[in-house]
C-alpha positions in Angstrom: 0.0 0.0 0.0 1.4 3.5 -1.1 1.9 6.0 1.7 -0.1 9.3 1.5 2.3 12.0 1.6 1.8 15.6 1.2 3.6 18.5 -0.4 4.4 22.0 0.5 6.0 24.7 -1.8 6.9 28.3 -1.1 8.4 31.4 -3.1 9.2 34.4 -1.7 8.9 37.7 -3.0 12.3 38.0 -4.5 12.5 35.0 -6.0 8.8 34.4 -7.8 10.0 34.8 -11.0 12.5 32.5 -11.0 11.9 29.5 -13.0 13.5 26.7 -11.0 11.7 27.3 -7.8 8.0 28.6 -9.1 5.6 27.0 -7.7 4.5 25.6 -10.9 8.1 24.3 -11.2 7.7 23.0 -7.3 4.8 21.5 -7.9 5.8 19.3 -10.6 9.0 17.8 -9.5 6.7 16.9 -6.3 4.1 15.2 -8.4 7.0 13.9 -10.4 8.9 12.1 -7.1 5.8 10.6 -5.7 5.0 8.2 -9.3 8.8 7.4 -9.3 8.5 6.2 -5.4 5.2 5.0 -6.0 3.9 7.8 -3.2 0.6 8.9 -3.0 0.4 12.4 -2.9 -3.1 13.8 -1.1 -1.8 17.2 -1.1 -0.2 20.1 -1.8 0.2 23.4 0.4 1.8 26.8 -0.9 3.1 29.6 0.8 3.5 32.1 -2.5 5.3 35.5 -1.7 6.3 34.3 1.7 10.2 34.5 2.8 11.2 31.8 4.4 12.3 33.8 7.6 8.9 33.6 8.9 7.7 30.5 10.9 4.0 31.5 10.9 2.7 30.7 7.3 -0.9 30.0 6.2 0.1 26.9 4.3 3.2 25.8 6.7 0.7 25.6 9.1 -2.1 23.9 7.6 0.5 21.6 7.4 1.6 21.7 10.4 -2.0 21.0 11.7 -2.2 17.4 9.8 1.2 16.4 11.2 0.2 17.1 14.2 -3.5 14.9 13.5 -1.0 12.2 12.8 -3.5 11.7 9.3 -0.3 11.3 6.9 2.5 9.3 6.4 5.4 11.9 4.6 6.0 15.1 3.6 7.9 15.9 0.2 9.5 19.5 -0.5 11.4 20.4 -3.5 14.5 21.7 -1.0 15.3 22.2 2.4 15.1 26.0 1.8 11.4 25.9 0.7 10.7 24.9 4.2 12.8 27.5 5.5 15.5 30.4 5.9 16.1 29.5 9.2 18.1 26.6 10.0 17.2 26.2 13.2 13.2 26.4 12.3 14.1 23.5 9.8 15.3 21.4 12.2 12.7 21.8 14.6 9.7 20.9 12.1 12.1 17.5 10.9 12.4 16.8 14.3 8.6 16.8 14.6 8.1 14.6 11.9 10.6 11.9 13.2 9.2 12.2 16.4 5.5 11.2 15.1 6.8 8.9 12.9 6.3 10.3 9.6 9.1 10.8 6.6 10.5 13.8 5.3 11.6 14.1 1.4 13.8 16.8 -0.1 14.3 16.3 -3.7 17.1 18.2 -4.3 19.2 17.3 -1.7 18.4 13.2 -2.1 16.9 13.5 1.8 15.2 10.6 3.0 15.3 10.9 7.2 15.2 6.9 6.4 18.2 6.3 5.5 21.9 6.6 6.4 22.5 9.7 4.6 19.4 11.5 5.5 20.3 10.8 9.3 23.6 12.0 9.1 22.6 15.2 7.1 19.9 15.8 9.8 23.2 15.5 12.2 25.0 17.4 10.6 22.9 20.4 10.0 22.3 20.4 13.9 26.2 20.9 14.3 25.5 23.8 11.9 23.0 25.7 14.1 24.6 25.2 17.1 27.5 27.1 15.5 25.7 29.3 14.3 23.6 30.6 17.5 27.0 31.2 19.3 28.6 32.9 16.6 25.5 35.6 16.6 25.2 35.0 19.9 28.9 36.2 21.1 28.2 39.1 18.6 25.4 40.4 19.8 26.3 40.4 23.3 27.8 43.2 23.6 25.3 45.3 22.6 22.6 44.0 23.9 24.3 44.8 27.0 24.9 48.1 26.1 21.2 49.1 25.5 19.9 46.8 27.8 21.8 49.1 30.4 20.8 52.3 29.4 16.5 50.4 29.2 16.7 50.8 25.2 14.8 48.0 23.0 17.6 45.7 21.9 16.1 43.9 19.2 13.7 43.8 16.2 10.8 42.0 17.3 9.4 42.6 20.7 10.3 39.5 23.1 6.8 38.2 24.9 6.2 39.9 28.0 7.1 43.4 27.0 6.2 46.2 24.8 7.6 49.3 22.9 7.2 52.9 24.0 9.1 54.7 22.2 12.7 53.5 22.3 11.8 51.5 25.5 10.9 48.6 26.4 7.9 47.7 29.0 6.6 45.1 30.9 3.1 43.8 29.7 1.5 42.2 32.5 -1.0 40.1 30.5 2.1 38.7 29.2 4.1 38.0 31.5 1.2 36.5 33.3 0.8 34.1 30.6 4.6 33.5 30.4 4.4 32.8 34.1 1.5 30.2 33.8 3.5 28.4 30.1 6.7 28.3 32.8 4.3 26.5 35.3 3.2 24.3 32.9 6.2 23.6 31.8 8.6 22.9 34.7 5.8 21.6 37.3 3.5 20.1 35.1 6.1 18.9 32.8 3.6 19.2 29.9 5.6 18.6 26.5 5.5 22.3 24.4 2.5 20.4 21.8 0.5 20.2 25.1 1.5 24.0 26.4 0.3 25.1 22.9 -2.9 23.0 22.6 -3.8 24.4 25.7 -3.2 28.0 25.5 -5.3 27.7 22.1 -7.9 26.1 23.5 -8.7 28.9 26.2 -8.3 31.6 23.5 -5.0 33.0 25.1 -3.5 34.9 22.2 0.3 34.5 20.8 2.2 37.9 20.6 0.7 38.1 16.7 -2.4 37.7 18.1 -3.0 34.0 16.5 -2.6 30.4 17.2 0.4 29.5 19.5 2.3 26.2 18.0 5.3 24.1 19.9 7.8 26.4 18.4 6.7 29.5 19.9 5.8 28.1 23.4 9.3 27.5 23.1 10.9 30.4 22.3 8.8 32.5 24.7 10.1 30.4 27.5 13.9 30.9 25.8 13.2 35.0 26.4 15.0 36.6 29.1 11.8 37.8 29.9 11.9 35.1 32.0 14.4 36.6 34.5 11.7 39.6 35.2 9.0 37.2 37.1 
């Protein structure tokens, strides 16, 4: 019996145009894969004009949501960087996939998590973004420092639990309420970040965006130094 796989393509802006990774172009070589491997593909989700920077994408997580149903048995990309920019978001989503037992394709790279080469990329481009957190890391630690002293905001997107006024940076008490009760979850309840997120979306507590939290951004809130404040 074939296994029901599903696809997921993405261009950005600067990019669209491009011949090789249109989503026309995407598309195919998907379709393409799955007759030579005898998969049967149920469906395909696009992200058009999207940069692959940002985690939270309509059709990323429409994907996201049947992976999480546990309703399929692969996912097929043309490349690793039409899942994403961010190496560290790639691993993260491959890791979720191995954990609920389901296969991950990339086409141009030959990747197949099931076998030996697949499992020693995946290793490999771990090593990668551990290298590369401490090398921005150690750079932006200075200053950070620097502005954290004089109470300036010290980065581009506003960490949960705070807010911009001006050039400064506020404590939200909504938020850091709910960081409080995601850290109790967490380290007393020892609920797994899929369970933190399902239940912060079932009682309608709102991400920083205002939309549906996933396990990716429980995590990173609790990764904050935001933290250190309650």
């Amino acid at each position: 019996m074939s296994k029901k796989v599903i696809g997921y393509c993405r261009v950005s802006t600067t990019i669209q145009m491009e011949k090789d990774n249109s989503i026309k172009n995407q598309t195919k070589q998907i379709r393409d894969y799955c007759k030579r491997f005898d998969l049967e593909l149920v469906d395909v989700f696009i992200d058009e004009g999207i940069s692959g920077l940002k985690s939270n994408r309509d059709g990323l997580n429409q994907l996201l949501d049947i992976v999480n149903r546990g309703n399929i048995d692969g996912v097929v990309v043309y490349s690793l960087s039409r899942l994403g920019r961010k190496l560290s978001n790639v691993i993260e989503w491959i890791e979720l996939l191995l954990k609920k037992d389901i296969d991950f394709f990339s086409i141009k790279e030959n990747f197949n998590v099931n076998e030996i080469y697949g499992k020693l990329m995946l290793q490999i481009l771990g090593s990668l973004n551990e290298f590369e957190v401490n090398v921005l890391g150690e750079r932006i630690k200075d200053v950070k420092q620097f502005k954290k002293s004089n109470k300036e905001v010290y980065c581009g997107n506003i960490l949960y639990g705070m807010y911009k006024r001006g050039d400064r940076l506020i404590k939200n008490p909504y938020e850091l309420k709910t960081l409080k009760l995601i850290k109790k979850l967490r380290e007393k309840e020892n609920l797994s970040y899929q369970k933190i997120s399902n239940y912060l979306n079932s009682n309608n507590i709102p991400s920083k965006q205002k939309c549906q939290w996933y396990p990716s951004s429980v995590r990173s809130v609790l990764n904050n130094e935001v933290l250190n404040l309650i």
